[in-house]
Backbone as numpy.savetxt, mean C-alpha at the origin, in Angstrom:
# Nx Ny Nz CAx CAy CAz Cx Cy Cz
-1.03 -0.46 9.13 -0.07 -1.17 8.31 1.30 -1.03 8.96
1.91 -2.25 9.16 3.39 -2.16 10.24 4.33 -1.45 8.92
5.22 -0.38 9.50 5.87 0.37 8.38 7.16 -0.53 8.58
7.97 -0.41 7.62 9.37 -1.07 7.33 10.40 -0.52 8.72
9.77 -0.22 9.60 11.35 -0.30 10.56 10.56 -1.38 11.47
8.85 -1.28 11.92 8.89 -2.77 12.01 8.46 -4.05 11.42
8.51 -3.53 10.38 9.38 -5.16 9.94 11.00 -5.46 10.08
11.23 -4.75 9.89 12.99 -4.53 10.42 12.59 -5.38 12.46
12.25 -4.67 13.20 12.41 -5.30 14.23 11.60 -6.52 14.61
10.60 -6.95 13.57 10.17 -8.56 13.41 11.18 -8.93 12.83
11.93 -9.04 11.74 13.22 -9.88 11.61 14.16 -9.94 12.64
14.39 -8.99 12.86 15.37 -9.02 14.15 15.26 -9.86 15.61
13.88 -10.20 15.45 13.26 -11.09 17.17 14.46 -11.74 17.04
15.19 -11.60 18.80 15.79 -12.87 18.64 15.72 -14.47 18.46
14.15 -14.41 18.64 13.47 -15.86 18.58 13.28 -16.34 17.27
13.50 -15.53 16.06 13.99 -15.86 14.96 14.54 -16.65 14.50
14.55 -17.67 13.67 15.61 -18.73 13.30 16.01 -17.55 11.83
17.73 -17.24 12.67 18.15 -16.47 11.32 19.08 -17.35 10.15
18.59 -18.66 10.02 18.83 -19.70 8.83 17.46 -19.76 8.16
16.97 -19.57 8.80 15.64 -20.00 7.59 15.56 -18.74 6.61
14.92 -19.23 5.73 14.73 -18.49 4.34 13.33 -17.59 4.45
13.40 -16.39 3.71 12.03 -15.72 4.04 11.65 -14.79 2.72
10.72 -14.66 2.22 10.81 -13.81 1.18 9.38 -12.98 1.48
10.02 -11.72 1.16 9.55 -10.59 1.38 9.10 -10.03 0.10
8.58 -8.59 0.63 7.62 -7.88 -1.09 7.69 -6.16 -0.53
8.48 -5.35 -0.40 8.08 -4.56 0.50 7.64 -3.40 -0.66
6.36 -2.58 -0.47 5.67 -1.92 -1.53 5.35 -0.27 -0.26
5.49 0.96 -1.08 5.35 1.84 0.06 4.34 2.87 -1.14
4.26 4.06 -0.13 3.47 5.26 -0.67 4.07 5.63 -2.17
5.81 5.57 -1.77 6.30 6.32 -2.91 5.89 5.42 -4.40
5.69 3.98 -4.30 5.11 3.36 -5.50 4.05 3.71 -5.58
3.08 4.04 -4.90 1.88 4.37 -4.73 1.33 5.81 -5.83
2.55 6.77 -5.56 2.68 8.01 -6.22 3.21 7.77 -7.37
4.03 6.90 -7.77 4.65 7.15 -8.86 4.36 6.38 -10.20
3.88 5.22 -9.48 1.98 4.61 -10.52 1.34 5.33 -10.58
0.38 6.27 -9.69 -0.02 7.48 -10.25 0.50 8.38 -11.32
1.57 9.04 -11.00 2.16 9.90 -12.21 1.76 9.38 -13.25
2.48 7.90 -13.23 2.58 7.37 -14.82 0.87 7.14 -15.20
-0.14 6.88 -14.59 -1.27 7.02 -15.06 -2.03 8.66 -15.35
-1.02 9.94 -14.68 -1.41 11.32 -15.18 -2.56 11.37 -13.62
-2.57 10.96 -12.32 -3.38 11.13 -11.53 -2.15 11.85 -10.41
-2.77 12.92 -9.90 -2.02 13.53 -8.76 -2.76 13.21 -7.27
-1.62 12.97 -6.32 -1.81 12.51 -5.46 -0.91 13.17 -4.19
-1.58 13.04 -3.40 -1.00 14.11 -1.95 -0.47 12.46 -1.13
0.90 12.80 -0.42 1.23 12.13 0.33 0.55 11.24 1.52
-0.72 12.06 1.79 -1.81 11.67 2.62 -2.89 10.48 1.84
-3.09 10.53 0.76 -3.48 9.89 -0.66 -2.90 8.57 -0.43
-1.56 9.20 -0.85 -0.70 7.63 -1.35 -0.58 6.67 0.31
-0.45 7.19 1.44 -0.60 6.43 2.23 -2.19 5.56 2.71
-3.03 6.56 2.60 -4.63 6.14 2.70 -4.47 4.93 1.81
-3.78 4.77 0.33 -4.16 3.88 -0.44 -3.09 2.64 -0.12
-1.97 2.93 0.18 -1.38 1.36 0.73 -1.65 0.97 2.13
-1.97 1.82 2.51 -3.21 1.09 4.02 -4.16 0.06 3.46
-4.84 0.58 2.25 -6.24 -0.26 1.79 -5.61 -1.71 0.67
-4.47 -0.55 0.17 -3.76 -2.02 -0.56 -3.48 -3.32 0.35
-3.25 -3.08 1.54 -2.54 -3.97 2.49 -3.67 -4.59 2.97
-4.43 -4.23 2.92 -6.03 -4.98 3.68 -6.47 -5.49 3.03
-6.07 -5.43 1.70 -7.03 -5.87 0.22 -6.36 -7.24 -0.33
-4.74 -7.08 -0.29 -3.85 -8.32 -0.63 -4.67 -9.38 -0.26
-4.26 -10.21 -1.70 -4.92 -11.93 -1.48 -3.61 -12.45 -1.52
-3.60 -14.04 -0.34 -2.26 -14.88 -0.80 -2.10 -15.13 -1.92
-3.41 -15.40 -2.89 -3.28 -16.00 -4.19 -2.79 -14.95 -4.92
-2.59 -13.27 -5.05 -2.23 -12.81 -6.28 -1.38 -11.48 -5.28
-0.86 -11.50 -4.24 -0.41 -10.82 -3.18 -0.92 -9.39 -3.61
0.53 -8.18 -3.62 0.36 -6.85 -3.90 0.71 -6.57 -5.63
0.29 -6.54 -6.49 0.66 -5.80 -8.14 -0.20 -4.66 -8.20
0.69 -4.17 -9.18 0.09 -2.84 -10.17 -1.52 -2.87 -10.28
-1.85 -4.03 -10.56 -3.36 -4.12 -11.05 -4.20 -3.33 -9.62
-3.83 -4.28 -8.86 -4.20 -3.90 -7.30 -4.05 -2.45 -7.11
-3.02 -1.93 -6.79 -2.59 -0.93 -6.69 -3.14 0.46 -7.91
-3.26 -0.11 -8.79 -4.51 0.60 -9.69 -5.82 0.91 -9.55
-6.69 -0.39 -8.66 -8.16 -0.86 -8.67 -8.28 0.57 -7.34
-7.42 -0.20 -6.40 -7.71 0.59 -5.13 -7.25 1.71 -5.42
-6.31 2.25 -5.82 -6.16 4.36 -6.02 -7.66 4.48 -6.85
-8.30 3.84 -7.96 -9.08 4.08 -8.57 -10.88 4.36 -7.72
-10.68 3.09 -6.72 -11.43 3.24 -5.90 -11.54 4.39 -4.37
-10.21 4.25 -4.03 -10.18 5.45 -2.97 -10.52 7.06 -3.81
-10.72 7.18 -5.01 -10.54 8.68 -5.74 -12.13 8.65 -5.70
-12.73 7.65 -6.07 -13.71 7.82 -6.08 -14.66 7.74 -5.11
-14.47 7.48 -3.96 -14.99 7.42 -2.12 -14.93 8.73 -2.24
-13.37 9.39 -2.16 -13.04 10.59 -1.79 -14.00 11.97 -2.55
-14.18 11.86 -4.17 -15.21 12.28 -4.17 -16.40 12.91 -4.10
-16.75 11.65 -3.72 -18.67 11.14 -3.09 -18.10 11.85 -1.89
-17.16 11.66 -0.96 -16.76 12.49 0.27 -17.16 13.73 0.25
-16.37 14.57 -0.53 -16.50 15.67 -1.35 -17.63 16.39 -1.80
-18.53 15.60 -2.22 -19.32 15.98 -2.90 -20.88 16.38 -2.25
-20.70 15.10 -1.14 -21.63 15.39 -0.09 -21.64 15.88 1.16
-19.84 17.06 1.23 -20.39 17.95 2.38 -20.96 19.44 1.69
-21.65 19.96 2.98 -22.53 21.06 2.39 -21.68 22.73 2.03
């Protein structure tokens, strides 16, 4: 997942047309953690990044990155992790 300094240096290409209009969404770990809290789930920094890696792979054009999303997948990575868990010896 390209982190926000590059996207910072994709805006910046000079081959850029810096008139055109662009709209952005930028979503990181720390939302990642702090939707957690508010759902009462604790999460390790290693966590919250594993899960906006998968958020970012998961985005549809039709409904991009939300809460819902960002719910489904922490809900789903807890539960991989787990089955991870569960099946070493």
């Amino acid at each position: 997942m390209p982190t926000l300094k590059e996207h910072i240096e994709w805006l910046n290409d000079p081959f850029k047309d810096k008139d055109q209009h662009y709209a952005l969404a930028v979503w990181s770990e720390d939302d990642v953690l702090e939707r957690a809290a508010e759902r009462g789930i604790h999460l390790s920094t290693e966590d919250a990044r594993n899960i906006i890696d998968l958020v970012e792979d998961r985005q549809s054009a039709d409904n991009g990155i939300n809460w819902m999303l960002i719910d489904v997948v922490t809900d789903s990575y807890l539960e991989d992790k787990a089955d991870a868990e569960a099946a070493e010896p």
